[in-house]
Steps between C-alpha positions, in 0.01 A plus 500: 500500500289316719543150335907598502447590904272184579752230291833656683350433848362145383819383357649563874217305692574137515285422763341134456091628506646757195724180304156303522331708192869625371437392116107599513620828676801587275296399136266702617720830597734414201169498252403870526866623559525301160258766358730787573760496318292330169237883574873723464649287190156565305530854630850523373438347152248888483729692572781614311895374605582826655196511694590135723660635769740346713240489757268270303796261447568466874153457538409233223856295636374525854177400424657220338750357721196473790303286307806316328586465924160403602437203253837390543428481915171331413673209288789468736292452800292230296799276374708529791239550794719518851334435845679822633449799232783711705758237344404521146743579278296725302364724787824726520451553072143552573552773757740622245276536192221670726722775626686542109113497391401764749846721421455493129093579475580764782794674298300425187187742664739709604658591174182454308333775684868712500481446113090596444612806762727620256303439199172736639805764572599500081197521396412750759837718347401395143128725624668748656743551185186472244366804656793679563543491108132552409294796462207479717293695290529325120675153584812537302803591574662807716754710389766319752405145343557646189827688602586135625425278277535714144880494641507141453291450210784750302769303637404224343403600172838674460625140576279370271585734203113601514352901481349672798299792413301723802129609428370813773126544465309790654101527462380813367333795723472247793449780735197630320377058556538586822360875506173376297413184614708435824751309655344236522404484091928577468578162684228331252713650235804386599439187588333428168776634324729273684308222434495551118879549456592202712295329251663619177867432645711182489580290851879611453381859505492696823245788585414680769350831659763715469300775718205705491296438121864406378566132372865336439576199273801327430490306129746227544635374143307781311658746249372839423278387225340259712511700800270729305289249346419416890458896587227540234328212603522637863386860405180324288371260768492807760309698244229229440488419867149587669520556847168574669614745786593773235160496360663365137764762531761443216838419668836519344856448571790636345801297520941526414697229406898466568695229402776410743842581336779211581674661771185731631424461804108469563501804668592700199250280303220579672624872513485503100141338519378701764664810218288336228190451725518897536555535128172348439300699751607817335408372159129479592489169712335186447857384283803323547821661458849358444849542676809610266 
């Protein structure tokens, strides 16, 4: 801003002492302006297309147009040299290119900081929606992400002609985790639990803490066989967990699987799973139980 600022005011002074050193002074104010604009076009060439703003553009053009301005000055002053600078054809166009140059590189910082301004707030929303949709306590999911997002996900494997089935999993005599060993050996639990299904699942699957010790999963493009292929392998890797707070406790989870009909809403899916997930508790626990 300062070079912009210092070449505007020196493009209107065409006093004789200043026309004396006009090439050596211009070359040398045009030389590091030069650098400007070549700094933003390698900075540009980083960044991806939707990331140049506007801003940069006005900046790189101004940036451009002074030293374009300045050279120019500098070679008409040295093949047409005049005895009274005032009458030079050129010093109107100069006075011209320094203001346009100090316009566009002042809009340019303008919009450029407008731009980054706006960019710190999205992310700062993007944060503020992670956590809204996160459980604090085991990193996945809440039960309004998945309420959100399990919406979509069905939506579009209807469109796509694909199965949606609806797992509910509930750990086994979690109060007496907490009773025993404490609270703070029941958030061990659950977080290691969480970690260890989010491992066994597939991206396109959604999970979450569906509240208290209770776990919800959404198996995108999974029939029933498969869907209890997955439940097995759930119920097994919680049984040869080893979670230190519990002292080697064994921990188990019973879980009940729904497949969403064509025209059932999700609601009534997980309704049916949650019907299963009961089914399995009064069996004996630690077992998966299907939705008719």
């Amino acid at each position: 801003m300062g070079f912009t600022v210092f070449v505007a005011l020196w493009a209107t002074d065409h006093s004789p002492q200043h026309e004396a050193s006009a090439s050596a002074r211009v070359i040398a104010t045009a030389l590091p302006l030069a650098v400007f604009p070549a700094s933003w076009l390698l900075r540009m060439r980083a960044r991806r297309p939707r990331e140049v703003t506007i801003g940069t553009w006005y900046l790189v053009i101004g940036a451009c147009v002074g030293t374009i301005g300045s050279l120019s000055r500098a070679i008409a002053f040295a093949v047409h040299p005049v005895p009274d600078p005032m009458h030079s054809p050129f010093a109107g166009v100069a006075a011209a290119v320094g203001m346009a140059t100090c316009l566009l590189m002042t809009c340019g910082l303008m919009l450029e900081a407008a731009a980054r301004s706006q960019g710190k707030l999205r992310a700062s929303n993007a944060q503020l929606q992670r956590v809204a949709n996160t459980d604090p306590l085991t990193g996945v999911g809440n039960r309004r992400y998945f309420e959100t997002a399990a919406l979509e996900a069905v939506a579009a494997a209807r469109e796509a002609g694909q199965p949606v089935c609806v797992v509910l999993l509930d750990i086994d005599h979690f109060k007496d985790i907490n009773d025993r060993h404490g609270h703070e050996a029941g958030d061990e639990v659950l977080r290691s639990i969480a970690t260890m299904v989010s491992a066994q699942l597939r991206a396109r699957d959604l999970l979450a803490r569906w509240g208290g010790e209770e776990f919800a999963v959404l198996l995108v493009g999974a029939d029933v066989p498969e869907a209890a292929r997955v439940g097995e392998r759930l119920l097994q890797g919680v049984r040869s967990l080893s979670v230190a707070a519990v002292g080697g406790q064994r921990i188990t989870l019973s879980a009940g699987v729904a497949r969403l009909g064509a025209t059932e809403s999700l609601a009534e899916g997980q309704r049916r799973a949650d019907a299963a997930l009961y089914e399995a508790k009064t069996q004996g626990r630690d077992r998966m139980a299907m939705a008719g």
